[in-house]
C-alpha positions in Angstrom: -66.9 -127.2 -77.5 -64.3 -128.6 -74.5 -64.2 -127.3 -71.6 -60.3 -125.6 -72.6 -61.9 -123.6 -75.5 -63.3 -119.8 -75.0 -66.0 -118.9 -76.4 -66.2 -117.2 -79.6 -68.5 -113.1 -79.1 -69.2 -111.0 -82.2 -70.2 -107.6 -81.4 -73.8 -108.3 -81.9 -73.1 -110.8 -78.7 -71.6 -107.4 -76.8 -74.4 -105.4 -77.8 -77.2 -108.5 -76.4 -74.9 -108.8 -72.8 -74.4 -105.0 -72.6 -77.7 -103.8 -73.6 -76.5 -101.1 -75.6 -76.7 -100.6 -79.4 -74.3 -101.7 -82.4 -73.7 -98.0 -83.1 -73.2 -96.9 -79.2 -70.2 -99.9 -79.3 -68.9 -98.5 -82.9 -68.5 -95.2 -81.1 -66.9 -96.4 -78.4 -64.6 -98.8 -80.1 -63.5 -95.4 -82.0 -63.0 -93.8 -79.1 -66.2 -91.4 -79.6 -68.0 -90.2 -76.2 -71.0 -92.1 -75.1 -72.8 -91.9 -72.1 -70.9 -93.1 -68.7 -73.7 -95.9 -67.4 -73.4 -96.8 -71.0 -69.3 -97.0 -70.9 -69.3 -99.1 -67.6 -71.8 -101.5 -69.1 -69.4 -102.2 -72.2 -66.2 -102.4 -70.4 -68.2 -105.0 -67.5 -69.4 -107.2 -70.8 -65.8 -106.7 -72.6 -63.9 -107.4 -69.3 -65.9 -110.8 -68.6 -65.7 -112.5 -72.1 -62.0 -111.0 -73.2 -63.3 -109.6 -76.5 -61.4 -107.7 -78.5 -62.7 -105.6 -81.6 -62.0 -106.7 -85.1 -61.4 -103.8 -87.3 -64.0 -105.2 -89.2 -66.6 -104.5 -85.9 -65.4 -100.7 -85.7 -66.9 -99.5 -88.4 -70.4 -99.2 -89.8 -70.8 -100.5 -93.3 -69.8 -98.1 -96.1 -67.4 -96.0 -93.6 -63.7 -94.9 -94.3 -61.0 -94.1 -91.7 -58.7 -92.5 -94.7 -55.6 -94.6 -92.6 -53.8 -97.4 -94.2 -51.7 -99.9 -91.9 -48.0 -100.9 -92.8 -45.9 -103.4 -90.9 -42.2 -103.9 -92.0 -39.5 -105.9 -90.4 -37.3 -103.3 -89.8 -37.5 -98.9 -90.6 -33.8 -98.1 -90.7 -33.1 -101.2 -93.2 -32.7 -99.2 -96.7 -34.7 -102.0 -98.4 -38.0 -101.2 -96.5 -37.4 -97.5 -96.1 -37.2 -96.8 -99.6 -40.3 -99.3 -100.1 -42.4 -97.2 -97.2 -41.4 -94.1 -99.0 -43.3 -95.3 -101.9 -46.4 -96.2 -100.1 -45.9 -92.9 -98.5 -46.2 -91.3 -101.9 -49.0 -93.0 -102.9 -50.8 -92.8 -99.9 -50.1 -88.9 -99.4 -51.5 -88.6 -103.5 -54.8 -90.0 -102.5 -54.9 -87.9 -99.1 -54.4 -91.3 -96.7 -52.2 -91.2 -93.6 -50.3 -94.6 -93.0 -49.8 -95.9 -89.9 -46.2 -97.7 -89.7 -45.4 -100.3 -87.1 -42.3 -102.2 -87.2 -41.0 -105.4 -86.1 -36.9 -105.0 -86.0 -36.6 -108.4 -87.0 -38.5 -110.7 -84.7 -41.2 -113.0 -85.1 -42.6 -112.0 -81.3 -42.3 -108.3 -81.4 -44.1 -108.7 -85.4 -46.9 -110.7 -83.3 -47.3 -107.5 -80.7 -47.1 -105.1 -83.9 -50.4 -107.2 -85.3 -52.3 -107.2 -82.4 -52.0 -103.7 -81.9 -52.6 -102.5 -85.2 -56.0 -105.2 -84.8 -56.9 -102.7 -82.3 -56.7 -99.2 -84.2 -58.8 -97.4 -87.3 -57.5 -98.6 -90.1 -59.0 -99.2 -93.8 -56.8 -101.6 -95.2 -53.2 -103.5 -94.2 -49.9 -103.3 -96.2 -47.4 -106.3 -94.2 -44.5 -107.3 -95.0 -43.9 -110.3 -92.8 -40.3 -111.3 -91.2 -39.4 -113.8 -93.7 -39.7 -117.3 -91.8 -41.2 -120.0 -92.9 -42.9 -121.6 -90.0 -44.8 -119.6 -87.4 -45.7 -117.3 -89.2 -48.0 -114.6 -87.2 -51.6 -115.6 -87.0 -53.5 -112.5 -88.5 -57.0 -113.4 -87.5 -58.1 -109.9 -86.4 -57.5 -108.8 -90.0 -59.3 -111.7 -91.4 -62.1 -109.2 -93.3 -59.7 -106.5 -93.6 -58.2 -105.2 -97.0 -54.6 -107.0 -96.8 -51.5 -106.7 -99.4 -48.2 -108.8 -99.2 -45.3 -106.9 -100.1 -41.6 -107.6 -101.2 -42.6 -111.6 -100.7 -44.5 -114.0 -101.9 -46.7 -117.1 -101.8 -46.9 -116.1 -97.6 -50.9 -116.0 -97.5 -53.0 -117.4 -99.5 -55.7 -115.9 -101.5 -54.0 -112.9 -100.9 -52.6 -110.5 -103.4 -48.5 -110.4 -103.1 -46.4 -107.5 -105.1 -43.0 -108.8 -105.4 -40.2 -108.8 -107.6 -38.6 -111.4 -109.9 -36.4 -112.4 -107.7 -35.0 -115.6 -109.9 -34.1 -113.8 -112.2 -32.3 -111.1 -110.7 -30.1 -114.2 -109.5 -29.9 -115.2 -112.8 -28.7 -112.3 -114.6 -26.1 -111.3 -111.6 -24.2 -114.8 -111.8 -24.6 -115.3 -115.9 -22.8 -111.5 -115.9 -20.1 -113.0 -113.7 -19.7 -115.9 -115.6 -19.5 -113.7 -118.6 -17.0 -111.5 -117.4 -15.1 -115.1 -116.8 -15.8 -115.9 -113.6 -16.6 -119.4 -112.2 -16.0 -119.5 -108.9 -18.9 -117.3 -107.7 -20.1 -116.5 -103.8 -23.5 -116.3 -103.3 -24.1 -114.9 -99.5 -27.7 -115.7 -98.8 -29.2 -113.0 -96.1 -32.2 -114.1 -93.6 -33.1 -112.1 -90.2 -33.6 -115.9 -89.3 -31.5 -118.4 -91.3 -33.8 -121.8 -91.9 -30.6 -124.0 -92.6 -26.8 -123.9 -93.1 -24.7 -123.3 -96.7 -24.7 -127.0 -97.0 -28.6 -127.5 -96.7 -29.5 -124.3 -98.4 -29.6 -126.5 -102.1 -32.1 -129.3 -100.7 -34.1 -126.5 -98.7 -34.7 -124.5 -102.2 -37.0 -127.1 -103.3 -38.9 -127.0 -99.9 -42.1 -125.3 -100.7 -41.6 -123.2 -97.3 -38.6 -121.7 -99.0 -40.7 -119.8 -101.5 -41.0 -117.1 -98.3 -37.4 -116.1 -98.7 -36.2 -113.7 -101.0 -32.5 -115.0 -100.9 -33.4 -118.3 -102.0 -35.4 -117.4 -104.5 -32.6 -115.4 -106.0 -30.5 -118.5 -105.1 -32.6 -120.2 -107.8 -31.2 -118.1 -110.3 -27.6 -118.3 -109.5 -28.2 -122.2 -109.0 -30.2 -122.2 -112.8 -27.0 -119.6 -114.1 -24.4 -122.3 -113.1 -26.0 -125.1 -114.5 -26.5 -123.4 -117.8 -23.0 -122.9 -118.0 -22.0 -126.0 -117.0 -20.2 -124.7 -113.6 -20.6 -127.3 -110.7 -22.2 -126.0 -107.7 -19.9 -125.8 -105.0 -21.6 -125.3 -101.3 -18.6 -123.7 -99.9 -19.1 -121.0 -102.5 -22.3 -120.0 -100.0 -22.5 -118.2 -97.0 -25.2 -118.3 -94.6 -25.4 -114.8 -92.8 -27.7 -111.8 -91.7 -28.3 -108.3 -93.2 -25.8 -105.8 -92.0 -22.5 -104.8 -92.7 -20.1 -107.5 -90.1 -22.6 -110.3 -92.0 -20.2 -109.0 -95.1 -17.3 -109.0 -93.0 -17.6 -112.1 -91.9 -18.9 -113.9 -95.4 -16.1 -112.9 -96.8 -13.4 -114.3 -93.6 -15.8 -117.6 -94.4 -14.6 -117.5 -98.0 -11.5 -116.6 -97.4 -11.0 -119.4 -94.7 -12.4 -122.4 -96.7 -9.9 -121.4 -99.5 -12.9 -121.6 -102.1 -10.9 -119.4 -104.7 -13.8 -117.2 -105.0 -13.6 -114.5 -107.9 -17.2 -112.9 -107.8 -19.8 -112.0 -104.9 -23.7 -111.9 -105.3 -24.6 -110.1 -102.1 -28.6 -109.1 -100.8 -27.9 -105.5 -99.4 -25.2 -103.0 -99.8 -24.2 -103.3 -96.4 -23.1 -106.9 -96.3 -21.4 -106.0 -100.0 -19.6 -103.1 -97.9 -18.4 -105.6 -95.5 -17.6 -108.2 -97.6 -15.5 -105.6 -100.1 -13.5 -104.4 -97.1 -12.5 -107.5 -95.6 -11.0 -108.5 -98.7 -9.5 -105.5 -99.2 -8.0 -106.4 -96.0 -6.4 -109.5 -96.8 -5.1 -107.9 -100.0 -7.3 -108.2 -102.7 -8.8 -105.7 -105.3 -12.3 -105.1 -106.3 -13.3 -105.7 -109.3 -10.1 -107.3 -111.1 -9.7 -110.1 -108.2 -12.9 -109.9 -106.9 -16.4 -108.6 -108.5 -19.2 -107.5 -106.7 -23.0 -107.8 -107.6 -25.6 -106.8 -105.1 -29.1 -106.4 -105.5 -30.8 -102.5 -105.6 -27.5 -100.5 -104.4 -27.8 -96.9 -102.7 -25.1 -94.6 -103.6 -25.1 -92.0 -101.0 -23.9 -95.1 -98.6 -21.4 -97.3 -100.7 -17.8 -97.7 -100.5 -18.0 -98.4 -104.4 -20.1 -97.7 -107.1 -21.5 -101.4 -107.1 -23.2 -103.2 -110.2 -26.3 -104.3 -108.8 -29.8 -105.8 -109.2 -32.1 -102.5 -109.8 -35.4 -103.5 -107.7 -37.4 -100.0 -107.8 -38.5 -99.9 -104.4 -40.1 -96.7 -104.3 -42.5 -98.5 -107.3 -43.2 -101.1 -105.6 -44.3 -99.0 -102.1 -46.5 -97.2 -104.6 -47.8 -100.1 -106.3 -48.9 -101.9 -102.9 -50.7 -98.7 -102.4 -52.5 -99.1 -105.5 -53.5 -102.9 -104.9 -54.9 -102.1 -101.4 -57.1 -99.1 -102.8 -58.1 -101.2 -105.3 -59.4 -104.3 -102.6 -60.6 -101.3 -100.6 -62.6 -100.7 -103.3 -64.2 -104.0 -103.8 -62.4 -104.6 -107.1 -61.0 -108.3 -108.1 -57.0 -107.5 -107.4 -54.2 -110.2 -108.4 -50.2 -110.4 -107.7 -48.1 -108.8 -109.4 -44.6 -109.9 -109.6 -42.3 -107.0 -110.9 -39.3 -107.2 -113.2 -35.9 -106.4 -112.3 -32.9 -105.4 -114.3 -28.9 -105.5 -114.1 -27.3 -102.1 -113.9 -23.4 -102.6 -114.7 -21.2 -100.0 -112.2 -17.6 -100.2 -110.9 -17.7 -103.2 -109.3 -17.4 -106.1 -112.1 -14.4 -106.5 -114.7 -13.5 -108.8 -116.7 -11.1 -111.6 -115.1 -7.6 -111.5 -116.3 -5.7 -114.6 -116.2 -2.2 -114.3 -115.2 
């Protein structure tokens, strides 16, 4: 070991330089009374070698806390609300609490989020990372813990991933389009940290990092619709943006500005549809005989339109996260599950009348 590298301790270590018992240092990792010589033994060892309990050294062998962990990038987002509603459910049915941390977008406050939740009671980890390919947070403390992946995939592995068929979401939004006679179709492409610009966004699909975004992964379907119909892909046709609802505003100024003669929109949330449809609206067009709309897993009570949309059942997959952590809990063989998606046709699409 060099001279630059700590020490690793297990708690059997803490117990040998305290001189108190595994159970004495289970009770007061929980935050159980023990006796005061005792306490100030502990916290002398702890503050000397800078250990810091795995949740795996909090609890004797067999124990339960009855509190599940979730980590999401953001509450407020609809997207993740509705999917923590589900585990909710679920949770609530099997009479666990869930503890909810979020990490409003950033890679550095997600980082605090999983060190904290290292430190508390918890039986298992439902995480759904900011989606970023590189730096991912190091989850070491969790590293015996029960952990699911949710609403990504391929982030961890050997770690089971619920998910949904994102590909083909992409694919049955742009085939519509093209159906309804459409062939100049925007595809704005949502990250809370974009990896590249529109131009790059085609090579960077085929970059096995890109497989931890869900907008290029529906970007493979829209890219597989237009080549099935023979449509050339055109990169000015994609927009680069964030999540909310200027994102929309200002894909659709991008659009508007490059003069790509867009006719259709696939947008990733209903806000940056919302923005997008207003903005044109602006400048004089109508939604859906100039311009249709396609979004993926719309929420009524908060559109401007009725949009056609991408159903993703949220709620399900909270629930079914739930059900996959139980089941490692448990000590069962679980496996990733990728669920299916479906096209729900609203207000938003017509057919495109030449003139």
């Amino acid at each position: 070991m060099s001279n630059t590298e700590k020490p690793l301790y297990s708690i059997k270590d803490i117990s040998r330089l305290s001189g108190v018992s595994i159970a004495t240092l289970s009770r007061y990792f929980n935050g159980q009374s023990i006796r005061l010589s005792n306490e100030e033994k502990v916290k002398k060892v702890l503050e000397e070698t800078g250990y810091r309990p795995s949740i795996a050294a909090r609890f004797m062998k067999g124990s339960s806390s009855g509190v599940i962990g979730l980590i999401v990038p953001e509450i407020n987002h609809p997207f993740f609300a509705m999917i923590a509603e589900g585990v909710m459910q679920e949770a609530r049915s099997k009479g666990q609490l869930v503890l909810c941390g979020s990490s409003a977008g950033s890679i550095d406050i997600e980082r605090q989020v999983i060190d904290q939740f290292s430190q508390s009671i918890l039986d298992g980890l439902i995480y759904i990372p900011v989606a970023k390919a590189e730096n991912l947070p190091a989850i070491e403390n969790f590293r015996n813990l029960p952990l699911v992946i949710t609403a990504r995939k391929n982030i961890i592995k050997g770690v089971p991933h619920i998910y949904h068929d994102g590909e083909k979401g992409g694919y049955l939004s742009t085939r519509y389009l093209i159906q309804l006679g459409r062939k100049r179709i925007g595809f704005i492409a949502s990250f809370w940290d974009p990896p590249c610009a529109n131009t790059e966004l085609l090579s960077f699909m085929e970059q096995p990092a890109s497989n931890t975004f869900s907008s290029v992964d529906r970007f493979r379907g829209y890219v597989k619709a237009l080549k099935e119909a023979n449509i050339p892909y055109d990169p000015d046709l994609v927009v680069v943006t964030g999540y909310g609802h200027k994102s929309g505003v200002d894909a659709a100024t991008s659009l508007i500005g490059r003069f790509s003669g867009c006719n259709g929109i696939i947008a990733m949330t209903q806000a940056v549809a919302n923005g997008c449809a207003s903005q044109f609206k602006r400048q004089g067009y109508t939604i859906p005989s100039d311009i249709s709309i396609i979004l993926f897993d719309a929420n009524e009570s908060k559109a401007d339109y009725t949009f056609t949309s991408i159903e993703l059942h949220l709620i399900e997959m909270g629930r079914e996260s739930v059900r996959s952590l139980n089941g490692l809990i448990e000590g069962k063989p679980v496996s990733s599950i990728c669920l299916d998606v479906e096209l729900c046709v609203r207000d938003t699409t017509a057919i495109l009348k030449h003139t």
